[in-house]
C-alpha positions as CSV (number, residue, x, y, z in Angstrom):
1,X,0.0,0.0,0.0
2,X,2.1,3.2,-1.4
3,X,-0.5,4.9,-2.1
4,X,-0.9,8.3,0.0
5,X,-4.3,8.9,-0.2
6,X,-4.6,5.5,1.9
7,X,-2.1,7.1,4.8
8,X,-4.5,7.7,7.9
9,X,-7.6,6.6,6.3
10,X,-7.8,4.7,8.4
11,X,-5.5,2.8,10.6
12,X,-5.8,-0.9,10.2
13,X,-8.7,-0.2,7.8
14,X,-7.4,1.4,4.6
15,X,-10.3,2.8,2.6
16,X,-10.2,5.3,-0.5
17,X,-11.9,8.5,1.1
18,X,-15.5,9.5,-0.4
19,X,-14.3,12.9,-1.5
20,X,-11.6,11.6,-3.6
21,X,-14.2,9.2,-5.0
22,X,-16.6,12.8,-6.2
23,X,-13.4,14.7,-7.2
24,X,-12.5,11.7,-9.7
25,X,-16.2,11.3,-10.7
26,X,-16.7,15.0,-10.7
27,X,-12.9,15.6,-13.1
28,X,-14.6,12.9,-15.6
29,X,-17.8,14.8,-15.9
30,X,-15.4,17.9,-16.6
31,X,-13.7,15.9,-19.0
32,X,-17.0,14.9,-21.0
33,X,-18.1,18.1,-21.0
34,X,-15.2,19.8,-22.5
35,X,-15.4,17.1,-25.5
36,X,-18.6,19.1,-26.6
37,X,-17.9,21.3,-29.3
38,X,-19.6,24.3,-27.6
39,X,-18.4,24.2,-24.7
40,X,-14.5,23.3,-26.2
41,X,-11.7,25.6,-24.2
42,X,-14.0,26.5,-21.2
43,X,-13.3,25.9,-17.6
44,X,-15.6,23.7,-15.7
45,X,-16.2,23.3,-12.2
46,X,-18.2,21.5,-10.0
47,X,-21.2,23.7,-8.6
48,X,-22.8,21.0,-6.3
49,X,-23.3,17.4,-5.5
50,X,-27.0,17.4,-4.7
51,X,-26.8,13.7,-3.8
52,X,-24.1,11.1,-2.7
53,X,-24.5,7.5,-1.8
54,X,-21.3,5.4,-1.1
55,X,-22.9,1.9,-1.4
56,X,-19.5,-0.4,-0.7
57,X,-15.6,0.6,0.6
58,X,-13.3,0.8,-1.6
59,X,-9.5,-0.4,-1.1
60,X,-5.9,-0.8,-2.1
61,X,-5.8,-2.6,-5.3
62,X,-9.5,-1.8,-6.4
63,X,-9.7,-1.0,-9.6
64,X,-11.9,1.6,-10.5
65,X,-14.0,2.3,-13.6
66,X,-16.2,5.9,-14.1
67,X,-18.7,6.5,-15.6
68,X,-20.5,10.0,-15.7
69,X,-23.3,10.3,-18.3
70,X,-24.9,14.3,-18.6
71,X,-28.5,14.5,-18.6
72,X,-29.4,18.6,-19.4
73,X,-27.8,21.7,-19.8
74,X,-29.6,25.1,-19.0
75,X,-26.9,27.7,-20.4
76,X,-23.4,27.3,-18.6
77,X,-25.1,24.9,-16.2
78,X,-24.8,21.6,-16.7
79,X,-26.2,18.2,-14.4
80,X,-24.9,14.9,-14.8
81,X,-25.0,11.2,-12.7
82,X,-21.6,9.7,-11.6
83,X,-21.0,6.1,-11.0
84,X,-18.4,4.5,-10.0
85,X,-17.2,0.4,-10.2
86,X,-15.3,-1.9,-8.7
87,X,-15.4,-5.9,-10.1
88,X,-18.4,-4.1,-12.1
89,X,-20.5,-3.1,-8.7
90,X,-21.4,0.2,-8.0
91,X,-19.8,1.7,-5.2
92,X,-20.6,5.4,-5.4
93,X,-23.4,7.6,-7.0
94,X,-23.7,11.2,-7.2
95,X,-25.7,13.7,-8.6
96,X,-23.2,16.5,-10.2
97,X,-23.9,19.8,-11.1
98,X,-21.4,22.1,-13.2
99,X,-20.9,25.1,-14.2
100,X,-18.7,26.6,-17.5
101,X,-16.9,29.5,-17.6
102,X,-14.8,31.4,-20.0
């Protein structure tokens, strides 16, 4: 276990935290976004996580597949689901909300 983000959380128990879990499912729904041609060379960033379950822990040497899909854009704001896998469960959901800016 090299991994730093394991270091402290927690001891005897390693476990991925939750909010590294929305910041990677949060930088993927960033990442789709900015594939759309208009919203190409914008900044994104996350506005709010309306909702966040954490079904099942997470730990060293899961790997971890994302998947955000975006549902509706009203002007520079933009919602999207997050899901995240491990052995093709889901052990995290969230509700993500963007916003683009110049």
């Amino acid at each position: 276990m090299n991994e730093e983000v394991f270091q402290g959380h927690f001891p005897g128990n390693p476990t991925f935290p939750g909010v590294m879990m929305i910041e990677a499912l949060a930088q993927t729904g960033a990442i789709a976004i900015l594939t759309l041609p208009e919203f190409k060379g914008k900044t994104v960033y996350l506005a709010s996580i309306p909702k966040a379950r954490f079904r099942k822990k997470v730990e060293p040497g899961d790997q971890i597949k994302l998947t955000v899909e975006l549902e509706k854009f009203r002007g520079n704001v933009g919602m999207g689901k997050g899901t995240a896998y491990v052995n093709g469960k889901r052990v995290t959901t969230a509700e993500l909300t963007f916003a683009i800016g110049d």
